[in-house]
VMD Tcl script that draws the C-alpha trace (Angstrom):
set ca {
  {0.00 0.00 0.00}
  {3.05 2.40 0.99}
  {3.72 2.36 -3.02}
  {0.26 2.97 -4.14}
  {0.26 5.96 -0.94}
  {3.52 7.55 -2.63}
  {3.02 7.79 -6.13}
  {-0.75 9.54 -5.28}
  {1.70 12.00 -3.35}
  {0.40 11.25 -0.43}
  {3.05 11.21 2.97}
  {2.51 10.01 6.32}
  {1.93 6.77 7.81}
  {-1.31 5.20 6.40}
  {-3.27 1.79 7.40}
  {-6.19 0.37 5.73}
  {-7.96 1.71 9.05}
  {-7.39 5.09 8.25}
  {-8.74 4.63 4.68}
  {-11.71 3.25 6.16}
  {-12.19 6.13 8.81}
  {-11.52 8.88 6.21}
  {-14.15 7.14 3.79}
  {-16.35 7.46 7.28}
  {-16.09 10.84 8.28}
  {-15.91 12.10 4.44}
  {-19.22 10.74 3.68}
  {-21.02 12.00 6.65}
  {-19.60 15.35 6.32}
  {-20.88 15.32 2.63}
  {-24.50 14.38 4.19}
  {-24.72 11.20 3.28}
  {-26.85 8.80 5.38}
  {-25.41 6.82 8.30}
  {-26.95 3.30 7.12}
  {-25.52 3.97 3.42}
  {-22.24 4.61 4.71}
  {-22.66 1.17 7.38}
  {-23.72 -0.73 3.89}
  {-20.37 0.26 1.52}
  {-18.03 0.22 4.64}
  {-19.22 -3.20 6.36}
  {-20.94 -2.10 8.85}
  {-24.39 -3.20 10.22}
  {-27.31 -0.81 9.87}
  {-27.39 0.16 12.80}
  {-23.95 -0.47 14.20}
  {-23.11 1.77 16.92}
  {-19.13 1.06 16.25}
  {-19.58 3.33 13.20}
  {-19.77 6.48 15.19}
  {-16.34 5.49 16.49}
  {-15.06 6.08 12.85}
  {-16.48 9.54 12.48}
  {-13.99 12.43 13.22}
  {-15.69 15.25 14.51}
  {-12.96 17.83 12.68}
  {-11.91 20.99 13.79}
  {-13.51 22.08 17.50}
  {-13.21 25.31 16.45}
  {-14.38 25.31 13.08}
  {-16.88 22.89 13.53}
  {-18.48 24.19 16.89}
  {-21.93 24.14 17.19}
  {-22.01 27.51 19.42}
  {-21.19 29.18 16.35}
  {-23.72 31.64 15.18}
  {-25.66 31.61 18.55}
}
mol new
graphics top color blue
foreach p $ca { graphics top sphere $p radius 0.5 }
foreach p [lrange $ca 0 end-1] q [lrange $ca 1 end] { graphics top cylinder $p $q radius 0.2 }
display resetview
């Protein structure tokens, strides 16, 4: 995988867990639902290990005070 990682130009040390995670949090944040994301990645509909998996991003960016 390192190989495939280094000629996309990415750097860092990737696993197929953080693949699987980024896939996660990237289609939540893009609004898709949770049980289409539990189907594609493996997960059971309503598997509560999938929430595990979702980065909540930036505190400060992402705060929901904002705007109050």
């Amino acid at each position: 995988m390192r190989h495939n990682l280094a000629s996309a130009g990415l750097e860092g040390h990737w696993r197929g867990h953080s693949l699987r995670r980024g896939f996660a949090t990237a289609s939540f944040k893009a609004g898709l639902s949770l049980v289409r994301i539990a189907r594609q990645g493996g997960w059971a509909d309503n598997s509560t290990s999938l929430h595990r998996y979702l980065d909540e991003g930036d505190p400060w960016e992402d705060n929901p005070v904002t705007g109050l």
